[in-house]
Steps between C-alpha positions, in 0.01 A plus 500: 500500500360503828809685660451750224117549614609559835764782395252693306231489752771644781601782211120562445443531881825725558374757184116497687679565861711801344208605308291510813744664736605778256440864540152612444365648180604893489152696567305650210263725709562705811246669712388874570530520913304803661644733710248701650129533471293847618138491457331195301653291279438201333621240255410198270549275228233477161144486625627377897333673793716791581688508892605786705874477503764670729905529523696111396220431296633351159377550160544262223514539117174612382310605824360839550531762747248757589473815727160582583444878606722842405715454824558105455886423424677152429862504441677171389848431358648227294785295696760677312410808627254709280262673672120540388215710679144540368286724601136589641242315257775366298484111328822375387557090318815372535518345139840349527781431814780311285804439666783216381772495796678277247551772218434817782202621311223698649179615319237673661195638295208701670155567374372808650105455422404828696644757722820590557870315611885620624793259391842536623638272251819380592745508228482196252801362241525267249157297408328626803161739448249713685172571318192699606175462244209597529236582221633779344874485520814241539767653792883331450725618795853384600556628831299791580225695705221560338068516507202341316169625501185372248162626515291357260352818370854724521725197387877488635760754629813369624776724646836459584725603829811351439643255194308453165183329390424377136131561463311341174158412391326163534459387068324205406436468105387248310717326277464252137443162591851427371682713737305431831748348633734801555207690582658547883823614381352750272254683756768478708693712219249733475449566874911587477414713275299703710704577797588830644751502756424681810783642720494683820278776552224389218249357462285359236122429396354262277121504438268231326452697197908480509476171514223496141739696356764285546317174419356639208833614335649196588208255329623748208845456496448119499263505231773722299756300550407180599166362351621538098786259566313244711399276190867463399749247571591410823854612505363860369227548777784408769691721334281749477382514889880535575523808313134648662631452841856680485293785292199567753787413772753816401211715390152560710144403281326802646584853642663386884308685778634795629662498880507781715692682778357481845538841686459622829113552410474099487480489884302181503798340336740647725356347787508176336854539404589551885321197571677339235808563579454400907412145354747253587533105519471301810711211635278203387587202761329205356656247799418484846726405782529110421600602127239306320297723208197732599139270420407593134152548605414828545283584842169705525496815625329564868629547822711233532868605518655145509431481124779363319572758226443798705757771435565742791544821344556856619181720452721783413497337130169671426565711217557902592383813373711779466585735212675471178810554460699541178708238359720564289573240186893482509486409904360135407722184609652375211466146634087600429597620141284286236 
């Protein structure tokens, strides 16, 4: 008995060894590294004191970023290699940096809360997403270039240079207490049913009363459909919120907003096109010369230049200002294709 005892404690202590010297867990979050910084910018997390930040800085899931003044400009990419530049009086959330290195998954979801943003998205497959909310819209891309802007009074335009964006509404209804459950899947439903799909060249606007209109024909449609079967048997109501979501999924609720051609007369676009296209990824080195990892911590901004996530970046990134020029729809890369 006792020579048993002794085998199973040396098993026990060989599983805790390989346990303990196995590869590390694959990474669920990845951070948002700035590039370059003109003018004032800061960033913070919930109700923290906001810092000045500069090039190297990194930002975490759920911080914010903010340019303060018309001529401030951040520009930050994702370590994959999509490329994101807000500009003057702009506030942008990072709601959500997924990344599983196991499954090679990325998610990246943006909040733009005011002012206006350029993503080079690089170009995504299988699970992978790139979202940009903000109030008034919902912005899918899969390798693209393309802009944000959200005013609270004027809502959102986005507009495309190259690749396609699915653009929807934001829907939240309110569901039986029986079906509450799927009440995520089914706004999510109805916000599919809302897209327009924006290609090169256009550009589309969606306004709050856009937005009432949607939310009220929506609340409709689930009162229509949903609310008379919500008593019934179990089987029945799941039934019954299959059916709702392929319907309002093939079919839109409401009257899709209308997109329009941009034209040589849209010259502030055109200059934001030219700076949109001149955006490109840096080479992000996160190891020094004796190979171990860059500090996580991320230093203050000053005049100290032996900070440890300063990025040295040419000043010929600032974004340029010359005319528009014409694109024309069929000269897209088809790797950028949606």
């Amino acid at each position: 008995m006792r020579h048993l005892s002794l085998i199973t404690c040396a098993v026990s202590a060989l599983i805790l060894v390989a346990a303990c010297s196995g590869e590390p867990a694959p990474s669920k979050t990845q951070d948002l590294v700035v590039t370059t910084v003109f003018g004032k910018v800061e960033a913070y997390k919930n109700e923290a004191q906001p810092q000045a930040i500069r090039g190297g800085f990194k930002l975490a899931e759920q911080w914010c970023v903010r340019t303060i003044g018309e001529d401030s400009v951040c520009t930050m990419q994702t370590p994959s290699g999509s490329v994101i530049r807000i500009s003057g009086d702009t506030t942008l959330r990072l709601a959500e940096l997924y990344k599983d290195n196991k499954l090679a998954v990325e998610k990246t979801g943006l909040e733009l809360v005011a002012g206006k943003l350029m993503v080079k998205a690089r170009t995504l497959s299988g699970d992978d997403s790139f979202t940009v909310r903000t109030k008034t819209a919902v912005a899918g891309v899969r390798g693209t270039r393309f802009i944000v802007a959200y005013d609270e009074q004027a809502g959102t335009q986005v507009a495309v240079e190259s690749g396609r964006v699915a653009v929807g509404q934001p829907i939240t209804v309110a569901l039986p207490a029986s079906m509450t459950n799927a009440g995520k899947d089914v706004n999510s439903a109805l916000e599919k049913s809302t897209e327009v799909v924006v290609t090169p060249n256009e550009t589309l606007a969606i306004t709050k009363k856009d937005n009432e209109v949607a939310q009220q024909a929506a609340q409709k449609i689930v009162q229509d459909k949903l609310v008379t079967v919500a008593s019934g048997k179990p089987e029945d109501v799941k039934k019954a919120l299959r059916t709702f979501q392929a319907e309002v999924t093939a079919a839109p609720v409401v009257a899709r907003v209308e997109k329009k051609s941009i034209t040589a007369q849209d010259t502030m676009l055109g200059k934001d096109f030219e700076a949109l296209r001149s955006l490109a990824p840096v080479v992000l080195d996160d190891k020094p010369a004796n190979g171990k990892p860059v500090a996580a911590t991320n230093a203050k901004a000053g005049n100290d230049k032996s900070a440890t996530n300063e990025l040295k970046v040419d000043k010929k990134d600032k974004p340029v200002e010359p005319q528009y020029i014409p694109r024309d729809k069929e000269t897209v890369n088809p790797e950028e294709r949606y």
